[in-house]
N, C-alpha and C positions, 0 to 999 in steps of 0.2 A: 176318659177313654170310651171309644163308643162300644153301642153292643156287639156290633159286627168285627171289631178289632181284639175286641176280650175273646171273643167266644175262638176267635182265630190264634190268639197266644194259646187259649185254653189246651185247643188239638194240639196244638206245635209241642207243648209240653206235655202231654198225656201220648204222643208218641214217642217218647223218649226207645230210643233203639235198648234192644232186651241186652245186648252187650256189655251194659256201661255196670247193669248191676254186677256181673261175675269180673270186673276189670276192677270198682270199687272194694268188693271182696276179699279178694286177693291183696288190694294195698289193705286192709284192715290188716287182714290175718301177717302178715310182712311189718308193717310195724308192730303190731303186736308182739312178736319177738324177734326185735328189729336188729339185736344184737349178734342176732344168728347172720346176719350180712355183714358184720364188722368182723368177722371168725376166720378171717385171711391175713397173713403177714403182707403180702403181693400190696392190699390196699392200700397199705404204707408207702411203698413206695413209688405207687405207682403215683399217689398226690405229691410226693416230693420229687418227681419226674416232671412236673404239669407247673410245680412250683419254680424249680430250677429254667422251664420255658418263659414262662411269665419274668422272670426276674434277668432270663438275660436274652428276650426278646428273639431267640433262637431256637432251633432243634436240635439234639445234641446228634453228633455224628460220631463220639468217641465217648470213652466211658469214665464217667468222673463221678463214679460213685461210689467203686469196688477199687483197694487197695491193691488186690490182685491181680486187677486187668486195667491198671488207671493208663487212661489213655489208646488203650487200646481201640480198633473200629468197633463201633454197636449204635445201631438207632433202634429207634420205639417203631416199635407195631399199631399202637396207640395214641398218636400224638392230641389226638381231640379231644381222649377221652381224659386223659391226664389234665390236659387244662381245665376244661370242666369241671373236674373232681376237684382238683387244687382251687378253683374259685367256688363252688358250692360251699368245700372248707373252710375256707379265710371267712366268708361271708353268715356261716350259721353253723361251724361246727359239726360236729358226728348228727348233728338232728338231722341237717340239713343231705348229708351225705346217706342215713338211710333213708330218705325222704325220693331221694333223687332216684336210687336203684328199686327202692320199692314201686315208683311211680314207673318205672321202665319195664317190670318184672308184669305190671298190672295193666300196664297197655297193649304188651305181648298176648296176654292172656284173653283181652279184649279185641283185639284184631284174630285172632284164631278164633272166636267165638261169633265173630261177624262174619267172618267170609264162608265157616260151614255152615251157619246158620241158613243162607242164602239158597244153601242145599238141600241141606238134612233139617228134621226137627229139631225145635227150638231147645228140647231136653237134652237129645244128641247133642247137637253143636255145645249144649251146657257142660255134658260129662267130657265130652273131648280139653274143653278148655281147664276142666279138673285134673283131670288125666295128664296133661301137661304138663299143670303146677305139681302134682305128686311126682314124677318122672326130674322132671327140672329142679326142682327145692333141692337136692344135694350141693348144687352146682349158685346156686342163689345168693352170691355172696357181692359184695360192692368193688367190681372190677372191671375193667372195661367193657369186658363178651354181654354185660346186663346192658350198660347203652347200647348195646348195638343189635343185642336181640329184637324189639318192635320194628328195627330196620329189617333185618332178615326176613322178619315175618312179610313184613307187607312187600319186600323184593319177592319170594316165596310165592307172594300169592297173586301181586301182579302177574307173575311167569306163567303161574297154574293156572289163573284165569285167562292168560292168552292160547295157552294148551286148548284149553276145554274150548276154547271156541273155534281153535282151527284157523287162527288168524297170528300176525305177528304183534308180538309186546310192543307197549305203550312208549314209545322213546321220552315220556313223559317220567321211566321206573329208572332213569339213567341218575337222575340227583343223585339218589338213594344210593347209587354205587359210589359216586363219590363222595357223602357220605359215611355211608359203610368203610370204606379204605381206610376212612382217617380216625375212626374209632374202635374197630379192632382189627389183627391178622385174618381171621376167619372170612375175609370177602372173598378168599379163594373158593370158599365152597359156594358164593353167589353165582362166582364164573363158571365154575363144572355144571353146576344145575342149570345155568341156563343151556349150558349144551346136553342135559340131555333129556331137559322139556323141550329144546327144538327138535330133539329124533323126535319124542310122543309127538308134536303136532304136525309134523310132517309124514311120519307112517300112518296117522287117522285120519288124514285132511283127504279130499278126495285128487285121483292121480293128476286132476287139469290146474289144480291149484297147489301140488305139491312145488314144482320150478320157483313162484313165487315166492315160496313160503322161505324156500331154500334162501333165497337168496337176503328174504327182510329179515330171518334168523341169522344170517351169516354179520349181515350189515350192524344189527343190534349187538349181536356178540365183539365185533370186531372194537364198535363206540361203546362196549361195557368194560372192554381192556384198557381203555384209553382212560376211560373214567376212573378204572382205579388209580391209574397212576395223577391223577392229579393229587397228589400231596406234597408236601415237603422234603420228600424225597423220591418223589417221578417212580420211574418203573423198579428204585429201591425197595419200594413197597412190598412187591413183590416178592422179590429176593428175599427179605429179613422175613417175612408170613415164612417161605418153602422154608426157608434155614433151622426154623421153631419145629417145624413138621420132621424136617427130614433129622432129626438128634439121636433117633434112634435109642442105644441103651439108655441112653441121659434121658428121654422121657418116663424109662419105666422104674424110676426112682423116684418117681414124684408121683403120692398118692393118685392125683385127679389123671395124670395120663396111664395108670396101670387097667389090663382087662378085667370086667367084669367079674367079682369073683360069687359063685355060686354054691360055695362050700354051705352056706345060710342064705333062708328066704329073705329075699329084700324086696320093696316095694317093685322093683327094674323086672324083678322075674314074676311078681306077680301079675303084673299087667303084660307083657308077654306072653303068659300061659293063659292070659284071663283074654287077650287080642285072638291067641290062635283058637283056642277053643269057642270064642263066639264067630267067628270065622268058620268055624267047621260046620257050626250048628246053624248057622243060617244059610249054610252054602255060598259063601261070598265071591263074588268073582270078579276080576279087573283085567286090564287090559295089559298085555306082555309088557311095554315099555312100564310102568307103573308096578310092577312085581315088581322088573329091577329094581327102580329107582327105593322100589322098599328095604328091598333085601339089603339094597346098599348103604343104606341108614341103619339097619337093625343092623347091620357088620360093623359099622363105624360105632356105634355106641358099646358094643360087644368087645371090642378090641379095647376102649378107654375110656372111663367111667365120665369123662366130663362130654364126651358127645352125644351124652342119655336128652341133653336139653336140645340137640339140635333134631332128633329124631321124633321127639316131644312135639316142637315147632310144625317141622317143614312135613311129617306123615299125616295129619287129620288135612292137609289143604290138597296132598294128593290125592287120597281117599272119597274126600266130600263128591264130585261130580260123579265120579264112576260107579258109587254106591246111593247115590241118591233115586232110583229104580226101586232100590229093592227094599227101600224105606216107604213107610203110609205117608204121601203125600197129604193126607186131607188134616195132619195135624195142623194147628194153628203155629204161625211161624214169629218173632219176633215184634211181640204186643207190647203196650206200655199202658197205663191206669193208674189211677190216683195209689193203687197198693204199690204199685214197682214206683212211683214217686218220693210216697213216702220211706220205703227201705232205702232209695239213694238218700234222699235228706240223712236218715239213720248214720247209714257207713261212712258219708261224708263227716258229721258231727262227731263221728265215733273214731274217726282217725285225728281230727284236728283235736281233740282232746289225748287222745293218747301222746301223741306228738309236744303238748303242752307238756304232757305231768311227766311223762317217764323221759329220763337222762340213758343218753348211749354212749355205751365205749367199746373198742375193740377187745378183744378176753386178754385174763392176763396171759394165758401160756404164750403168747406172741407178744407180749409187751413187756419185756424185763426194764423196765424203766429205773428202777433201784441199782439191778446191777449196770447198766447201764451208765448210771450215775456214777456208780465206783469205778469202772474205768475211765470215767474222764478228770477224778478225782485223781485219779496214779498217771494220768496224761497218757494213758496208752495209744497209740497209734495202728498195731499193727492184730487185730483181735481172731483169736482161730476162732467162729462162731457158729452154730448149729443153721443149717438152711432154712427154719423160721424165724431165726433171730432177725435175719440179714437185713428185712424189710423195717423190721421198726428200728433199726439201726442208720442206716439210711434216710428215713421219719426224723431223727435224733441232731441227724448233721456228723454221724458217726460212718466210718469206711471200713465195711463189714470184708470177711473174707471171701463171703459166698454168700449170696441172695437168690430171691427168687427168677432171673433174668437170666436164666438155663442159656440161653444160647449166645451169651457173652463170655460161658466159661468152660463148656464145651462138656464131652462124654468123659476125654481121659483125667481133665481136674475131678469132674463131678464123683467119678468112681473112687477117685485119689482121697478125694474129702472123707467120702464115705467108710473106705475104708480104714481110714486113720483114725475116726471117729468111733469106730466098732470095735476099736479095741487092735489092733495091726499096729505094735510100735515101731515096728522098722518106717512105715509109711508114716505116722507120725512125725516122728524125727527128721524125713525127710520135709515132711513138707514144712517143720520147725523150720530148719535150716534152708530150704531155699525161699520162700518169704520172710525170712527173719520174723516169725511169732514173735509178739513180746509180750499176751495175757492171753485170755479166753473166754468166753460167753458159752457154756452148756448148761445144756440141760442136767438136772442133776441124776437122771436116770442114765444120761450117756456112757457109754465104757469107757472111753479117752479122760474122763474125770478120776476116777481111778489112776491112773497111771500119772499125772498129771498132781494128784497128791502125792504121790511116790518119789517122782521125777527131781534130780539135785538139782539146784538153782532154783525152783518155781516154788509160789509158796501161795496156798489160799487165801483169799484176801474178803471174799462176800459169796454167800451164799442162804437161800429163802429158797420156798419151796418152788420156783419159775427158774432160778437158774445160779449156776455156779459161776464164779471170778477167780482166776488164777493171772499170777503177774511174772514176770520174771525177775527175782533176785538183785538189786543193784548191781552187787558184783560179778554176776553173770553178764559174761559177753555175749551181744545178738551180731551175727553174723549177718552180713549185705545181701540181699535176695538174691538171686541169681534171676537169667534172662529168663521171662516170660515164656510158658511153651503151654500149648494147648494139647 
């Protein structure tokens, strides 16, 4: 190699972009407790959703997974991400599945850390991309919304850097939406933000170029609607995203969709109080359209604990341009050196070794696999089972009563389940009786276990400290379900 060619790799690799280190970081600290992203029932099923594609070369349009709504209409929100996961699976196991969400989680982190960079100092842009992970990590688990987060972001940031410049986005950010569609429901909130970084760049652009601006905003939004629906089920897309949204009580039964609770300090409200009060103190100011769009992530995350990651995301890329004034521009911005070299060698050696030695599983409390086992030992068919169970049930090849897939079984089952569960034996009974129950999968904390030992005809049959089996009696009669009702 000559000298002039060495000394040319030499720069090319001594400027390595200051991003890659807080992106490598992130996947350390992510596999390092890597288990903490297998801590969802959802992931379950959501691979034996991707696997049921793969295997019969189709998208389902009806529901063949739940005894309770078998056949019923339902498609995925996520048909991409499912397959994905299902083949990451088949091909390296639980390694390969935190491997994959960690690498998604730490890209995220790294495209937020490059585009404020470009603004803000290189320290800033670093605590923003911290700030993120701390806000986000609740939510960090191996489910679709993880692919699709570094999508968001860079959709996000393509927009906000068409904003800032007062010109129209890149129809180059269109993939990304089709894309986005086919990996999780959440692309509805790529399509709101772009309308309402077209208000911001249209109220700031000057009045001789607003006409145009209207019209290349309209045009991109019109080809971003379009782009969602290219999936396997067209402007379905659509519809099943709003239908998730729109469930109403049946969301706030479900830990990650309930508000914020502030009964105790959490990480959400420290950084909140720790935003407004450095806001105060430095006198921060931004431009009207860009309050909103704030206010309206800090409401959305406020109302449901799992939109904490989207406010995470999509707020440090509004923020960077409008506040880069009132930052020391003369700091040094985004360096590389033989030291940021060798710390990537580091984290890179230091993941691929963690990855070797340490084995992943999902926890037990969502994986009754024992008792899981005893009922297909008594051939049960018909299982009343806890809404964590339902996904490793599903995993199993087993047809759970209730899963994680909320809007295949609506508010007034979901309330039904719930409250039969909690101890309500009239509601019990009924729902005995009109699915014909024939055993059960609970928890052993549950109140309906209880009654359930009590109960003539039913008799315990396995129980550990993950979950309890109850069967019905031989000589008890199961009664024919009655017609499905929502």
């Amino acid at each position: 190699m000559s000298a002039i060619s060495f000394e040319s790799t030499y720069r090319t690799v001594m400027r390595m972009p200051v991003w890659v280190l807080p992106a490598l970081g992130t996947m350390l600290l992510l596999v390092l407790f890597g288990e903490r992203l297998l801590n969802d029932p959802d992931t379950y099923w959501h691979i034996a959703v991707g696997d049921w594609i793969l295997a019969n070369d189709a998208f389902p349009r009806v529901d063949a997974f739940s005894f309770t709504m078998k056949d019923q209409p339902w498609i995925t929100t996520a048909p991409g991400s499912e397959v994905i996961f299902a083949a990451v699976y088949r091909l390296f196991g639980w390694t390969g599945v935190v491997l994959l969400a960690a690498s998604c989680a730490a890209l995220s982190v790294g495209l937020i850390v490059r585009f404020v960079g470009r603004w803000l100092p290189a320290t800033t842009a670093l605590a923003c991309g911290i700030v993120m992970l701390v806000l986000a990590m609740p939510h960090m688990v191996a489910r679709p919304h993880l692919l699709a987060m570094p999508v968001m972001v860079a959709w996000a940031a393509g927009l906000v850097d068409a904003a800032d410049r007062r010109s129209a986005p890149s129809f180059w950010l269109l993939p990304l939406m089709v894309l986005w569609s086919n990996l999780h429901g959440s692309f509805v909130l790529g399509l709101a933000l772009t309308g309402a970084l077209a208000v911001d760049a249209i109220l700031n652009a000057p009045k001789t170029a607003r006409l145009g601006l209207v019209r290349s905003w309209a045009a991109f939004g019109v080809i971003a609607v379009i782009a969602a629906c290219v999936s396997p089920y067209g402007w379905g897309s659509l519809v099943g995203a709003w239908r998730i949204l729109t469930l109403g009580e049946a969301l706030m039964m479900i830990t990650e969709w309930r508000p914020m609770d502030f009964s105790r300090l959490s990480t959400f409200e420290v950084v909140l109080l720790g935003g407004i009060g450095l806001a105060l103190l430095k006198g921060v100011t931004l431009p009207p359209m860009r309050i909103l769009m704030l206010l309206g992530l800090v409401h959305l995350a406020l109302s449901s604990v799992r939109h904490a990651d989207v406010l995470a995301c999509i707020a440090p890329l509004l923020l960077a341009a409008p506040l880069a004034p009132q930052f020391d521009r003369g700091e040094a911005r985004a360096q590389g050196g033989i030291l940021s070299l060798a710390a990537a060698v580091v984290l890179a050696a230091s993941i691929i070794t963690v990855l070797a030695m340490q084995s992943f599983a999902p926890a037990s409390r969502i994986t009754p696999a024992s008792a899981v086992a005893a009922l297909k030992q008594y051939r049960a068919q018909r299982p009343l089972n806890n809404y964590d169970f339902g996904g490793y049930m599903i995993g199993s090849g087993m047809m759970p009563f209730i899963d994680g897939r909320t809007e295949v079984f609506g508010t007034r089952m979901m309330k039904q389940h719930d409250r039969a569960l909690e101890g309500d034996e009239r509601e019990l009974m009924s729902l005995i009786d009109r699915y014909g129950i024939d055993s059960t999968l609970l928890t052993p904390s549950t109140p309906a276990v209880a009654i359930f030992d009590r109960l003539d005809g039913w008799q315990r049959v396995f129980a550990d400290e993950t979950a309890v089996v109850h069967v019905r009696k031989p000589a008890a009669s199961v009664k024919q379900p009655a017609a499905r009702s929502r």
